[in-house]
C-alpha positions as CSV (number, residue, x, y, z in Angstrom):
1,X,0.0,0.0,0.0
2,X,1.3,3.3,-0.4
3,X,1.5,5.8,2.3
4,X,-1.3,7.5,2.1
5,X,-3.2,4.3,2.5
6,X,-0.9,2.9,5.5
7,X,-2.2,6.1,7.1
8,X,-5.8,5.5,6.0
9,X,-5.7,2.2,7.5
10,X,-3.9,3.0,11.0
11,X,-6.0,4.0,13.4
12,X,-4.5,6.4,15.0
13,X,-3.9,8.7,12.0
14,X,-7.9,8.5,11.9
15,X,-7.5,10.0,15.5
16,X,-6.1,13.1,14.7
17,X,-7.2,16.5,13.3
18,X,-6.6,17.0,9.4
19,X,-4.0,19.8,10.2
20,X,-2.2,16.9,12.1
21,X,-2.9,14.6,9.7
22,X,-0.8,17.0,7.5
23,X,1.7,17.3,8.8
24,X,2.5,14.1,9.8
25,X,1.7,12.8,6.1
26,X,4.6,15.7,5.4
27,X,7.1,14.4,7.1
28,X,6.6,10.3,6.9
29,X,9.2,9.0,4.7
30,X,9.9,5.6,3.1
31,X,12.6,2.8,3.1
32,X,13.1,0.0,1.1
33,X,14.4,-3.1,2.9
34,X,15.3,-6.0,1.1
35,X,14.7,-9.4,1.9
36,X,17.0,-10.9,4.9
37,X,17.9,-7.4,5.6
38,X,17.9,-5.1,8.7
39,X,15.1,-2.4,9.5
40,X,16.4,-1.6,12.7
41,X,19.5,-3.5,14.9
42,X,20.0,-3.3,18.6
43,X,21.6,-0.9,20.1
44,X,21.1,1.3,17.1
45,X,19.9,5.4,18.1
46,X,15.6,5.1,18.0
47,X,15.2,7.9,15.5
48,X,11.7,7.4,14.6
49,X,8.2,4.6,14.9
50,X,8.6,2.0,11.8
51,X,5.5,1.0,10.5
52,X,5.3,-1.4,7.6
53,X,3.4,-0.4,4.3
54,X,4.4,-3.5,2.5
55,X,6.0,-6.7,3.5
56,X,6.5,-8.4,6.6
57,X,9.3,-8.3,9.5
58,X,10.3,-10.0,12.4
59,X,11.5,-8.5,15.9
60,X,13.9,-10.9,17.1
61,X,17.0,-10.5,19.7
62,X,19.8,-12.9,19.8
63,X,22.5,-14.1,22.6
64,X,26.3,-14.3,22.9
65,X,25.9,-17.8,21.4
66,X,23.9,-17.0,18.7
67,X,20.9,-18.4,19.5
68,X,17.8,-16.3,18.3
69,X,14.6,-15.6,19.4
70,X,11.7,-14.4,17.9
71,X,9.9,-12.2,19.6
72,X,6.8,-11.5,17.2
73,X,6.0,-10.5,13.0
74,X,4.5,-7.4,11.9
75,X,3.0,-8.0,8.3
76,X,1.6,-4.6,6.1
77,X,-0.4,-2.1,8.3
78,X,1.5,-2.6,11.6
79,X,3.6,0.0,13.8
80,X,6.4,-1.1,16.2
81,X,9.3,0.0,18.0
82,X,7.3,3.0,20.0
83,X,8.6,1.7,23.3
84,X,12.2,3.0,22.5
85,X,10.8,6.4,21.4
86,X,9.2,6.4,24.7
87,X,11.7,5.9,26.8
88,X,14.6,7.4,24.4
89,X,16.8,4.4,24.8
90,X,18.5,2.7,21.8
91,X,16.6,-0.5,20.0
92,X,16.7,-3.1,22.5
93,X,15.7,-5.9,19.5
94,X,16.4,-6.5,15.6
95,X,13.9,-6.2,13.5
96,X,14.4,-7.9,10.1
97,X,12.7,-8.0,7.1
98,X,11.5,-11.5,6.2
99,X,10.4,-10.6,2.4
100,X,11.1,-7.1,0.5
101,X,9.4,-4.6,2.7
102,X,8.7,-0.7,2.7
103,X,8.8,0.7,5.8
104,X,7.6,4.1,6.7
105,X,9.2,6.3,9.4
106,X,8.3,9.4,11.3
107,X,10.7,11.1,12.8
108,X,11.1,11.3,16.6
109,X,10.6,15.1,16.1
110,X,7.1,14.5,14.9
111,X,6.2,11.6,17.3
112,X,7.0,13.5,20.1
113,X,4.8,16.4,18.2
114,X,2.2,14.2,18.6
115,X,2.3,13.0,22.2
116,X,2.1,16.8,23.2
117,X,-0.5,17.8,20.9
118,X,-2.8,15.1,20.5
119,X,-4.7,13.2,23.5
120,X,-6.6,10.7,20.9
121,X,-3.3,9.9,20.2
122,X,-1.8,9.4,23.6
123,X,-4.9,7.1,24.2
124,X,-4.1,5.2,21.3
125,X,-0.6,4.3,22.3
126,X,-1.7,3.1,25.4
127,X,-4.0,0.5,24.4
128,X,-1.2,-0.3,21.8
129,X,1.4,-0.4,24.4
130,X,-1.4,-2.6,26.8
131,X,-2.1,-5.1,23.9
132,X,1.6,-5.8,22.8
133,X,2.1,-6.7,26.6
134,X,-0.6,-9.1,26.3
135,X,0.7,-10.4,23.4
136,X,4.2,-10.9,24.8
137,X,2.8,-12.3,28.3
138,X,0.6,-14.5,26.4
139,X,3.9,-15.9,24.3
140,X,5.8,-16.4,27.3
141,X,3.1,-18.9,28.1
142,X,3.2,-21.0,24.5
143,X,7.2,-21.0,24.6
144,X,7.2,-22.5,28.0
145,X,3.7,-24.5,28.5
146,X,2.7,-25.4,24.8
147,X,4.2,-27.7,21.9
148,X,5.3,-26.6,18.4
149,X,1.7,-26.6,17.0
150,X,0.6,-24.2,19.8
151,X,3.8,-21.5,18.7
152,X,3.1,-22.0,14.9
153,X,-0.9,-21.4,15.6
154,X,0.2,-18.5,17.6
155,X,2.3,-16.6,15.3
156,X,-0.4,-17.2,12.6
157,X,-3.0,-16.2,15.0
158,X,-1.0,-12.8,16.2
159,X,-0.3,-12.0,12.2
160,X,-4.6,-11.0,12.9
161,X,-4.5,-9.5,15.8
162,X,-6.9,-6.3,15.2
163,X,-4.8,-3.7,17.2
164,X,-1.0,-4.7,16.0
165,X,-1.7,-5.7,12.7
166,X,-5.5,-3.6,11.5
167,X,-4.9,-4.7,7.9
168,X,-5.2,-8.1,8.6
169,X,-7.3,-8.2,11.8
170,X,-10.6,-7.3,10.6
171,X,-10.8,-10.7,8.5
172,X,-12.6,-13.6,10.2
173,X,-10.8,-15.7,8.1
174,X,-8.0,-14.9,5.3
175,X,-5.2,-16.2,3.6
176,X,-1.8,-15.3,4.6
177,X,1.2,-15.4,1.7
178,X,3.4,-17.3,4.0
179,X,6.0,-19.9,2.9
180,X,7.0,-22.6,5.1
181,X,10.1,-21.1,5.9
182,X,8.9,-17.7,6.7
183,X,6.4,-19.7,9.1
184,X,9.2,-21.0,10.8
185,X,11.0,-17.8,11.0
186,X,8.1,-16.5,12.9
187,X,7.5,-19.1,15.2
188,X,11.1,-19.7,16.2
189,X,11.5,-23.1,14.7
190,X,12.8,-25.1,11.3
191,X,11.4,-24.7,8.5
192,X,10.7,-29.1,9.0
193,X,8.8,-28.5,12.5
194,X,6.7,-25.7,10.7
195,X,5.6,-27.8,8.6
196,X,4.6,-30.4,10.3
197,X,3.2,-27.9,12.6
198,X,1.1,-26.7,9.6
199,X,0.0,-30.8,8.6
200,X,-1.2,-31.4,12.4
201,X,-3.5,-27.8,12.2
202,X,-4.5,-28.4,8.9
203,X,-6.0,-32.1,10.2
204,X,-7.5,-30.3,12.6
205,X,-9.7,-27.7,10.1
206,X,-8.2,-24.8,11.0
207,X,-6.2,-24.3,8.3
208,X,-5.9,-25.2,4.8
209,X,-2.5,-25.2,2.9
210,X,-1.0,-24.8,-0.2
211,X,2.7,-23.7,-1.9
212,X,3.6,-20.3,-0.5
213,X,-0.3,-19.8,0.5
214,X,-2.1,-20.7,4.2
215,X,-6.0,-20.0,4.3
216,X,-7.0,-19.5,8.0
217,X,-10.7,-21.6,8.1
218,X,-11.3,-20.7,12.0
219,X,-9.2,-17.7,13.6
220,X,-10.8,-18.1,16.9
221,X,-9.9,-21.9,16.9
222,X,-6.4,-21.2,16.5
223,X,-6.4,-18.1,18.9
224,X,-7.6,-20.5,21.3
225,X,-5.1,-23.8,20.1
């Protein structure tokens, strides 16, 4: 989508004034990130809120060992990384793109702009802020009390969530351009244990799948899984 239509899908832009609006449409910009690339590393300055017009990324962090985790995927329509601006720190996680992505950016300047001119938008962050806790709490509790099946029909699951991801999360049911790799890459696993993942959900009717394609047949079954 281009930019005017990330901003005609996000929320919060619908929050705010058409002076505001404005401006903020004035000074978005755009980056293309290829495939496998970086959007952001850790540790990097927090220079402005990412939000993804077309592709999808992952926010991952990764040890001394070189273990990785993935922490969640943002696919088009999404917004991350406004804890950092927040708290001016540097970018506690990577966040890499898992296909060729644009990614839109306002600038800290304008951010901050916002916070002290627009309540809407203040109340907006907090209930994003609020659900991406929930979200993170809630995949504490698959990494540590549920199997593989449970991780993959989370990340599917969260790629809908109506708050995080809006372009996605008004559809009931939908079909997600995800390969079996990028599946993995989500849930934190092989690309082998996704897809087996994806036979044992697919058995169950809640998904249906085909090369580089997965048609979600009940979302709330497989928020629940």
């Amino acid at each position: 989508m281009s930019l005017d239509a990330l901003l005609a899908r996000s929320a919060w832009a619908g929050l705010l004034t058409p002076e505001q609006r404005q401006r903020v449409r004035a000074e978005l910009r755009e980056r293309r990130v290829p495939q496998g690339a970086y959007v952001s590393r850790k540790g990097q300055p927090a220079d402005c809120w990412l939000g993804v017009a077309e592709g999808l990324v992952k926010v991952h962090c990764a040890a001394a060992s070189g273990k990785r985790a993935t922490l969640t995927g943002v696919p088009a329509g999404g917004w991350l990384g406004e804890g950092s601006l927040l708290k001016r720190e540097a970018r506690r996680y990577d966040v890499v793109a898992l296909r060729d992505s644009r990614i839109a950016c306002l600038p800290l300047a304008s951010f901050e702009w916002l916070l002290a001119n627009s309540l809407p938008f203040n109340r907006y962050l907090i209930t994003q802020l609020n659900e991406r806790l929930g979200h993170f709490i809630a995949t504490v509790e698959h990494e540590r009390m549920h199997g593989v099946e449970g991780r993959v029909a989370r990340a599917l699951a969260a790629l809908f969530h109506p708050v995080l991801c809006p372009a996605l999360g008004a559809d009931a049911a939908a079909s997600l351009h995800l390969t079996q790799e990028e599946v993995g890459l989500l849930a934190g696993i092989s690309r082998q244990r996704a897809n087996a993942a994806l036979k044992v959900l697919e058995e169950e009717g809640l998904l249906a799948v085909e090369h580089g394609v997965v048609h979600v047949l009940d979302l709330e079954a497989l928020r629940r899984y």
